[in-house]
SETI-614680 format. One record per residue (C-alpha): residue number from 1; residue in one letter; x, y, z. Coordinates in steps of 0.001 Angstrom, whole numbers. Layout:
<robas>
> n;res;c1;c2;c3
> NUM;a;X;Y;Z
...
</robas>
This chain:
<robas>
> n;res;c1;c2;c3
> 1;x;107082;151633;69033
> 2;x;104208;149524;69914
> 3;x;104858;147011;73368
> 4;x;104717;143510;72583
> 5;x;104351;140619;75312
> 6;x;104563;137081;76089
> 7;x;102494;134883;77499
> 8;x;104210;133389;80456
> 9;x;104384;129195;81879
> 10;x;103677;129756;85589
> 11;x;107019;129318;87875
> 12;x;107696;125782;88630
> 13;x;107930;124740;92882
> 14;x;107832;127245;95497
> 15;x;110047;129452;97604
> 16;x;111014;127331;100412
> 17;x;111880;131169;102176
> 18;x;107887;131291;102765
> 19;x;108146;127969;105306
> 20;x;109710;126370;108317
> 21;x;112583;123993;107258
> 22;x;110159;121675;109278
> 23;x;107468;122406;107145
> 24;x;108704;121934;104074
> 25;x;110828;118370;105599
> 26;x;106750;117075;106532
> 27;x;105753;118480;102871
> 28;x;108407;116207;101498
> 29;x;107673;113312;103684
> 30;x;104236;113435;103572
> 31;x;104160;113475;99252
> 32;x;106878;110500;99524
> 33;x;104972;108154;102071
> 34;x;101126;107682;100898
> 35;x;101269;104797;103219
> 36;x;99353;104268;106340
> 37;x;100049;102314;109482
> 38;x;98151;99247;109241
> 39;x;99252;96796;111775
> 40;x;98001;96644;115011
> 41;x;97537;99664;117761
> 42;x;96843;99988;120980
> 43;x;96217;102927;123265
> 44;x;97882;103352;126780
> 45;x;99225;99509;126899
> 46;x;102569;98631;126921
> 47;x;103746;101249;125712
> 48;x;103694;103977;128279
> 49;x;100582;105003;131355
> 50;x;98511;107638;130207
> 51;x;100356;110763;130711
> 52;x;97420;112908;131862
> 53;x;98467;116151;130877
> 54;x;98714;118315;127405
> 55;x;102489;119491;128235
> 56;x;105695;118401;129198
> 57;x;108925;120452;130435
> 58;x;111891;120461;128970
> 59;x;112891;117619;131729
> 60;x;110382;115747;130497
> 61;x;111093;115499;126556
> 62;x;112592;112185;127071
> 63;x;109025;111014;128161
> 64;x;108279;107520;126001
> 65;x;105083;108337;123774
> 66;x;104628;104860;123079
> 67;x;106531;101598;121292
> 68;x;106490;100202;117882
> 69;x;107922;96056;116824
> 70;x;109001;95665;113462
> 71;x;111566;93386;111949
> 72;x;111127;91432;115280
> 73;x;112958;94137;116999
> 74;x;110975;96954;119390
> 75;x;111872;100258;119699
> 76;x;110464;103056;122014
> 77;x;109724;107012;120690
> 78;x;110088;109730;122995
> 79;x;108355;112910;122740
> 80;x;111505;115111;121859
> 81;x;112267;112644;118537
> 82;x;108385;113676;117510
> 83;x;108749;117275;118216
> 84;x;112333;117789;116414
> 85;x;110779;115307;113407
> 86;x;109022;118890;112461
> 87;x;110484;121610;114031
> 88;x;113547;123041;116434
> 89;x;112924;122227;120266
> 90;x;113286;126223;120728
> 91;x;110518;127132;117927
> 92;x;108067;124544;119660
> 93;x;108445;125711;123145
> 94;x;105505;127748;124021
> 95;x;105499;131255;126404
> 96;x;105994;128758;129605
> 97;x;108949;127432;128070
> 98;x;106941;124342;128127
> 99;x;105681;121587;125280
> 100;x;102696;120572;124044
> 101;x;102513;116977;123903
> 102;x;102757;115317;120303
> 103;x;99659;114270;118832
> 104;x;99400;110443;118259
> 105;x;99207;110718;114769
> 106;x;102751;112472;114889
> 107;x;103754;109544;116814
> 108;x;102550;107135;114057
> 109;x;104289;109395;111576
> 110;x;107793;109172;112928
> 111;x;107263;105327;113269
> 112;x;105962;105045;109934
> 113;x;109142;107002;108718
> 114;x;111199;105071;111002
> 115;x;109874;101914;109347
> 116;x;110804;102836;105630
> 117;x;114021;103743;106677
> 118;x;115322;100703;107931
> 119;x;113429;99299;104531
> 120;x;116230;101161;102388
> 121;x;118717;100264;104789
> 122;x;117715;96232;104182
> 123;x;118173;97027;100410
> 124;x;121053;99050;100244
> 125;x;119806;102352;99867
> 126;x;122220;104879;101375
> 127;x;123182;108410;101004
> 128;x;126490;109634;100677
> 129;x;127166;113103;101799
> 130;x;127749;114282;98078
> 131;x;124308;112716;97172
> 132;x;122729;114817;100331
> 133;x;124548;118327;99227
> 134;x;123295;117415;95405
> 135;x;119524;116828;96801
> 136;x;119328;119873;98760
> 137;x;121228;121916;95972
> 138;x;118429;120435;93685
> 139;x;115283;120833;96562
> 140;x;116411;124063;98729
> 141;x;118758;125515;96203
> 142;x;121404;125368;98432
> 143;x;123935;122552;99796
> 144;x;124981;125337;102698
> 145;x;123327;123381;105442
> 146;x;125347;125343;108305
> 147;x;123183;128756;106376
> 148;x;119979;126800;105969
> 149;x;120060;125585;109271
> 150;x;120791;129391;110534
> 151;x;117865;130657;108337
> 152;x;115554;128370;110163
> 153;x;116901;128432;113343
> 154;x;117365;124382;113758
> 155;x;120546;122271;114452
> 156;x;122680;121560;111665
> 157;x;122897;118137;112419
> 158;x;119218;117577;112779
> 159;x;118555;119554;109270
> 160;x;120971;117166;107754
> 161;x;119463;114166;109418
> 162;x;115969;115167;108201
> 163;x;117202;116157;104654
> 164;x;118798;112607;104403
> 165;x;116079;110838;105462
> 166;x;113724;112285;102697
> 167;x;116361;112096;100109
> 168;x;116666;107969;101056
> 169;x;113380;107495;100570
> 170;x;113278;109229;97132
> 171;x;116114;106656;96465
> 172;x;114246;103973;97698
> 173;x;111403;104884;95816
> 174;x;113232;105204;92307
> 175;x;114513;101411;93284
> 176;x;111401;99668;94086
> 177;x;109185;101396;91445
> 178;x;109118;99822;87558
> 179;x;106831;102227;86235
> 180;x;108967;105121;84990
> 181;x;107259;108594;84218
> 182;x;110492;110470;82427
> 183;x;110443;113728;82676
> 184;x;107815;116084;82969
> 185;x;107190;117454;79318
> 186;x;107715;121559;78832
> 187;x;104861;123369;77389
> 188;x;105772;125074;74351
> 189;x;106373;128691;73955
> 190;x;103280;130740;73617
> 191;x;103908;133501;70761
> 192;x;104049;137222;70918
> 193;x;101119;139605;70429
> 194;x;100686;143450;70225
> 195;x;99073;145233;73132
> 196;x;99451;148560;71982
> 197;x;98787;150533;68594
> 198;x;101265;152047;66475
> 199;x;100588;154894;68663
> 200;x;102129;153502;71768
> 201;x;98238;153701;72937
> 202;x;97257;150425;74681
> 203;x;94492;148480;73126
> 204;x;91385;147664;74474
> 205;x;90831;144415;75984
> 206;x;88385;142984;72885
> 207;x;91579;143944;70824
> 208;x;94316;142358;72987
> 209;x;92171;139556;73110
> 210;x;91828;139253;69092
> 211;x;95432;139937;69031
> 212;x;96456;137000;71050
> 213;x;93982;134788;69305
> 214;x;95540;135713;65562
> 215;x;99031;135002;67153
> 216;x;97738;131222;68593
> 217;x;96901;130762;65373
> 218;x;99753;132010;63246
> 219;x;101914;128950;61951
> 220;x;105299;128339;62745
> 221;x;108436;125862;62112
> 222;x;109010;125781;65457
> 223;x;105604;124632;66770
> 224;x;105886;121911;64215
> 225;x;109306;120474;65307
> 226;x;107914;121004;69038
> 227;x;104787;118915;67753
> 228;x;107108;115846;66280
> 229;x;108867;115204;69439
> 230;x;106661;115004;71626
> 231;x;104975;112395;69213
> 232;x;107690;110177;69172
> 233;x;107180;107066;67888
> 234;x;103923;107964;66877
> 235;x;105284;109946;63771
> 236;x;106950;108325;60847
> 237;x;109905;110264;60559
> 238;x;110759;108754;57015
> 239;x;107034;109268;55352
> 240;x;106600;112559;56905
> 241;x;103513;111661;58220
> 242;x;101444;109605;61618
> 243;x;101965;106204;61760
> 244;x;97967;105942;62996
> 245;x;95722;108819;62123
> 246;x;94183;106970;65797
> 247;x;96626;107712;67878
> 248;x;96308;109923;70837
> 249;x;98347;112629;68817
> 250;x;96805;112865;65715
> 251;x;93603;112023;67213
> 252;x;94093;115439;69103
> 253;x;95347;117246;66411
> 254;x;92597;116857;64234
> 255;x;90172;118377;66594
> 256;x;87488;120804;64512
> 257;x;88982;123999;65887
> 258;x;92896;123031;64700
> 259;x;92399;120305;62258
> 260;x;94565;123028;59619
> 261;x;97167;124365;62333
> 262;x;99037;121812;61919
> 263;x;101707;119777;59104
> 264;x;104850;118666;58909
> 265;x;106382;121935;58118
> 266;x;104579;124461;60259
> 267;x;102001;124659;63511
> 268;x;100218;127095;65378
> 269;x;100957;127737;69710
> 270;x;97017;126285;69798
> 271;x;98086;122783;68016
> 272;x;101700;122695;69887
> 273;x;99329;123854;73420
> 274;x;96761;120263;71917
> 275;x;100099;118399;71648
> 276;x;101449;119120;74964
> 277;x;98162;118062;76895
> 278;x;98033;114555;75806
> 279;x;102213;114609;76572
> 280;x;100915;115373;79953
> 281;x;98312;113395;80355
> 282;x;100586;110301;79205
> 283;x;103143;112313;81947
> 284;x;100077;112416;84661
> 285;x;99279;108561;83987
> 286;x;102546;107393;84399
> 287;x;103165;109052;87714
> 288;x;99642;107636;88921
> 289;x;101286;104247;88154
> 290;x;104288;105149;90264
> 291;x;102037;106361;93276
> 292;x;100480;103439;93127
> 293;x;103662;100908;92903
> 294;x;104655;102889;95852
> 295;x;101545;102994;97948
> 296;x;101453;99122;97434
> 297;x;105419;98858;98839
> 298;x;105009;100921;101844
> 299;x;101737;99073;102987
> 300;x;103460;96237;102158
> 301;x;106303;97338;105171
> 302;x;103400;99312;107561
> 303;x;101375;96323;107384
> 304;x;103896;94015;109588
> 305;x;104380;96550;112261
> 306;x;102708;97127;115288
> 307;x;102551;100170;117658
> 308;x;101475;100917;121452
> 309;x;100760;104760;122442
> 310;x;100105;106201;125455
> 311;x;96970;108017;126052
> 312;x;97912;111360;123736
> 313;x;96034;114502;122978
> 314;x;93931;113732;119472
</robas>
């Protein structure tokens, strides 16, 4: 019998088994806040003497890095709160059992995190402990956090802290952004093709390749029906037919190399694949919006704050 295959979507996210739990808490941090510290900064004021070295023992973790003043309230950061922002005390100790001193942009960081949470604090943006175990069922896969923290060899505590802070400002970010993106549209289904004869004899590659173009091009119900909802409004569900042969849909659709691949019965993968571009691009637009709506809030916050490091490494 001849072998038949499909052509496979690439696997959505990533196995968070291949990072640090620290990692992957900056990953999600850093794609949340697109902000940057604007206020003022100074450098080995008020906030600490220059330390003059590039480590610190574990005696010294409570060393102040520097002090921020928002809200009209100041607040000082010590260099274990930057360390365990990213990591487990143990996994940053180095062969000395000593520390390397945070950089001052990981200072800024944890202020600048600092800084949006007591923003969702101010506007009632909390996290209940079933909301934390559904985000990290939803993020890690697992609401375990006594295993995850094992697996990573961090506090339990800490990995809940750090998993509720990104999960408040996801929920501060759905609250202060209008622009809504929905959901992320699903490319269709490519189609079947043959990459073997009759013979069970596999095909050359100028075959396989003529193969899967005939099945792109092969017209099917479901392609059609795929086609229709994404359009939305854009097709008249009563006449059968676009509302606008200028809309971005149609306008696609009647592109030279699939202007017949398409009707209101049947479609080929290539016209559902023409369809689900411009979905995405309508998809990639919106989410610019919200990036932006977002970026404009947390400069908004960042930009009434002021910090004062020590001297730090760079």
């Amino acid at each position: 019998m001849a072998e038949e295959i499909t052509n496979e979507e690439p696997k959505k996210g990533f196995d968070i088994k291949n990072l640090g739990m620290g990692a992957w808490i900056g990953i999600a941090i850093a794609a949340l806040v697109v902000g940057v510290l604007i206020g003022h900064f100074a450098m080995g004021g008020a906030g600490g003497a220059a330390l003059g070295k590039t480590t610190l023992t574990e005696a010294e973790l409570d060393t102040v890095l520097g002090t921020y003043t928002y809200d009209g309230a100041s607040q000082s950061v010590t260099a274990r709160e930057v360390i365990e922002q990213g990591s487990s005390l143990e996994s940053a100790k180095n062969e000395e059992g000593n520390y390397a001193v945070p950089s001052a942009d990981s200072v800024v960081s944890l202020v600048r995190n600092k800084i949006i949470a007591k923003a969702a604090e101010k506007e009632g943006v909390t996290v209940s402990d079933e909301d934390l175990s559904a985000y990290a069922e939803e993020n890690l896969g697992s609401s375990d956090l006594a295993s995850i923290a094992s697996s990573y060899g961090m506090d339990e505590a800490k990995v809940k802290d750090l998993l509720r802070q990104t999960a408040q400002m996801t929920a501060l970010r759905d609250k202060v952004v209008t622009a809504d993106a929905g959901e992320a549209p699903e490319a269709p289904e490519a189609p079947e093709y043959k990459t073997t004869d009759d013979e069970g004899n596999e095909l050359s590659d100028e075959d396989k390749q003529a193969a899967e173009d005939e099945a792109n091009k092969a017209m099917d119900k479901k392609y059609a029906k795929y086609i229709i909802k994404l359009a939305g409004d854009e097709w008249d569900a009563k006449a059968n037919k676009w509302k606008s042969e200028d809309g971005a849909y149609a306008t696609a659709l009647s592109a030279d190399d699939i202007k017949d691949q398409f009707n209101k019965d049947e479609a080929s993968y290539n016209a559902a694949q023409a369809a689900y571009y411009v979905a995405y691009q309508n998809y990639s637009t919106a989410q610019s919006q919200i990036t932006t709506q977002w970026t404009d809030y947390v400069n908004g916050l960042l930009s009434n704050a002021s910090i004062n490091l020590s001297s730090l490494i760079a």
